[in-house]
MDAnalysis code that builds the backbone (N, CA, C; Angstrom):
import MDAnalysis as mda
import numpy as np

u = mda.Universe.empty(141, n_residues=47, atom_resindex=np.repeat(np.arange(47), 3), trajectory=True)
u.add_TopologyAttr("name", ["N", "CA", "C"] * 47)
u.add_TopologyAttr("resid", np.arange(1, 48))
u.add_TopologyAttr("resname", ["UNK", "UNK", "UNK", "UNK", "UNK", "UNK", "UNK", "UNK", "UNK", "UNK", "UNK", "UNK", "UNK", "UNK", "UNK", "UNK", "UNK", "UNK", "UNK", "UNK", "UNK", "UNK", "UNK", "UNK", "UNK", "UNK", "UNK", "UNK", "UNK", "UNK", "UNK", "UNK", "UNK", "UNK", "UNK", "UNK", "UNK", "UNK", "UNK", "UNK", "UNK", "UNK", "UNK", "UNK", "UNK", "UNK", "UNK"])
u.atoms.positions = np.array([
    [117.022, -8.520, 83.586],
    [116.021, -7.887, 82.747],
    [114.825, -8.813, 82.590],
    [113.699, -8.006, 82.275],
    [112.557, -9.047, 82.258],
    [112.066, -8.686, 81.094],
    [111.783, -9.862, 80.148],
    [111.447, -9.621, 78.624],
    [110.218, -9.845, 78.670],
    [109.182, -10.348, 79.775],
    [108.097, -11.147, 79.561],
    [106.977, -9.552, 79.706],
    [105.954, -10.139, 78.272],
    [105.219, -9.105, 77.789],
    [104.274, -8.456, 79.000],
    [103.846, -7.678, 79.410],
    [102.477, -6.858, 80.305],
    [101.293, -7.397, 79.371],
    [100.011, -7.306, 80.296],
    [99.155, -7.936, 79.967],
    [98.681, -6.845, 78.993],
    [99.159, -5.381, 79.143],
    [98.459, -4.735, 77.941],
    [99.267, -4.817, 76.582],
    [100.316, -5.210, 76.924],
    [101.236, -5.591, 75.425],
    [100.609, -7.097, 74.945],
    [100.515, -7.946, 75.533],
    [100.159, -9.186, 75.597],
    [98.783, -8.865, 74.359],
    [97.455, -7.788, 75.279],
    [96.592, -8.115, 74.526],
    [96.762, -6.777, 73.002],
    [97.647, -5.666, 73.156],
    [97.954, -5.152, 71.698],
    [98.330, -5.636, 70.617],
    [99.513, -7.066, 71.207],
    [100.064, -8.241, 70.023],
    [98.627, -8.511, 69.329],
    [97.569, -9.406, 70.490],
    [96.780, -10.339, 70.147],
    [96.093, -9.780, 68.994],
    [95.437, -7.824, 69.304],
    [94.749, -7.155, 68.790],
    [95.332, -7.263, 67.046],
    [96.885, -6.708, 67.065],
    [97.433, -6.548, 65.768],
    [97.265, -8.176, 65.415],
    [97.533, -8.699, 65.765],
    [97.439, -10.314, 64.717],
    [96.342, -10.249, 64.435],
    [95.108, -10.482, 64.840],
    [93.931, -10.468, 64.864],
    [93.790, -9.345, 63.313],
    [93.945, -8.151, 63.783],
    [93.637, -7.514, 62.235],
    [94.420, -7.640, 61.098],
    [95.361, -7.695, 61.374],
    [96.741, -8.560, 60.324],
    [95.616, -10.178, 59.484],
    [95.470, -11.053, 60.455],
    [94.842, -12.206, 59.909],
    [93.811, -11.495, 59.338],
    [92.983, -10.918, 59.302],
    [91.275, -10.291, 58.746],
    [91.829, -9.828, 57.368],
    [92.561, -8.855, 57.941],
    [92.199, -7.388, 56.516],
    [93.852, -7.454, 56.179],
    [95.144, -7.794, 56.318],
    [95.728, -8.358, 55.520],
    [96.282, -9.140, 54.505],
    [95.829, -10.334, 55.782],
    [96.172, -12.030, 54.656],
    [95.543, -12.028, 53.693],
    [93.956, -11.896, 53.615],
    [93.043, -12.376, 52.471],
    [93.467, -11.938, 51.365],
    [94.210, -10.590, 51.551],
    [94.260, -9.951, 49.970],
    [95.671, -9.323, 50.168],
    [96.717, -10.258, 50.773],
    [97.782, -9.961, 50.595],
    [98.400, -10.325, 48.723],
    [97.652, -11.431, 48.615],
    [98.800, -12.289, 47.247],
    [98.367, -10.771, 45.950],
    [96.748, -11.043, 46.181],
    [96.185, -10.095, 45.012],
    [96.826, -9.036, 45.335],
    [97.091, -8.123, 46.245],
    [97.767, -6.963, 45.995],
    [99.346, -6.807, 45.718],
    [99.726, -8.156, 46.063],
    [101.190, -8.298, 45.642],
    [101.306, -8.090, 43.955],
    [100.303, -9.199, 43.590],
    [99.795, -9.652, 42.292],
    [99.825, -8.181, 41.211],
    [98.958, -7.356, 41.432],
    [98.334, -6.315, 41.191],
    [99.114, -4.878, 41.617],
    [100.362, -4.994, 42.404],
    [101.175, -4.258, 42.764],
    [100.131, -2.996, 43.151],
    [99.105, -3.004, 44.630],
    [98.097, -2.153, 44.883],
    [98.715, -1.607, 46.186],
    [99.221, -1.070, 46.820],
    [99.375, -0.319, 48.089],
    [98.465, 0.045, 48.822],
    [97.747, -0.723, 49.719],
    [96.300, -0.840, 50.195],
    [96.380, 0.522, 51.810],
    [96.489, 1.751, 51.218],
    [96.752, 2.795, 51.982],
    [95.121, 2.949, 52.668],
    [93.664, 3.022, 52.596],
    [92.671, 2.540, 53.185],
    [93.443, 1.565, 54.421],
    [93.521, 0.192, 54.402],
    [93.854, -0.983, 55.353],
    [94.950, -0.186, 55.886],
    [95.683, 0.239, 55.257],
    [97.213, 0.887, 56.517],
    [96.387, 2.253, 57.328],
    [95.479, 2.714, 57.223],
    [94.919, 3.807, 57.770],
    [94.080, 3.158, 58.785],
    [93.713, 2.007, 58.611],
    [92.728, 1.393, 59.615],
    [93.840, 0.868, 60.712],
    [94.872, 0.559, 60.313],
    [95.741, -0.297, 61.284],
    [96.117, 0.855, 62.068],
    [96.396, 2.087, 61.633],
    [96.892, 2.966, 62.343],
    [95.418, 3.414, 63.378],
    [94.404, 2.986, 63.416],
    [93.593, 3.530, 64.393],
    [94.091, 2.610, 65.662],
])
C-alpha cells in the first residue's frame, strides 16, 4: 500500500492549515472563553 499523499492532497492539507492558522487560532481561546460557535468561520471552511 502506498500512504504517501498526491500532490493535490499534499496541497488541500497545506490549504486547510493555512486557514485553520488565519481564521481559527487567533480567536480560538476567546471563543472557547465566551462559549461562541463561530458558524460564519465553519461556513468559510466549508467553501
Amino acid at each position: 500500500m502506498n500512504f504517501k499523499l498526491s500532490s493535490e492532497q499534499t496541497a488541500f492539507r497545506n490549504m486547510a492549515r493555512e486557514f485553520a492558522a488565519n481564521e481559527f487560532a487567533p480567536h480560538a481561546a476567546e471563543w472557547d472563553r465566551n462559549k461562541i460557535f463561530p458558524v460564519e468561520t465553519l461556513r468559510m471552511a466549508g467553501e
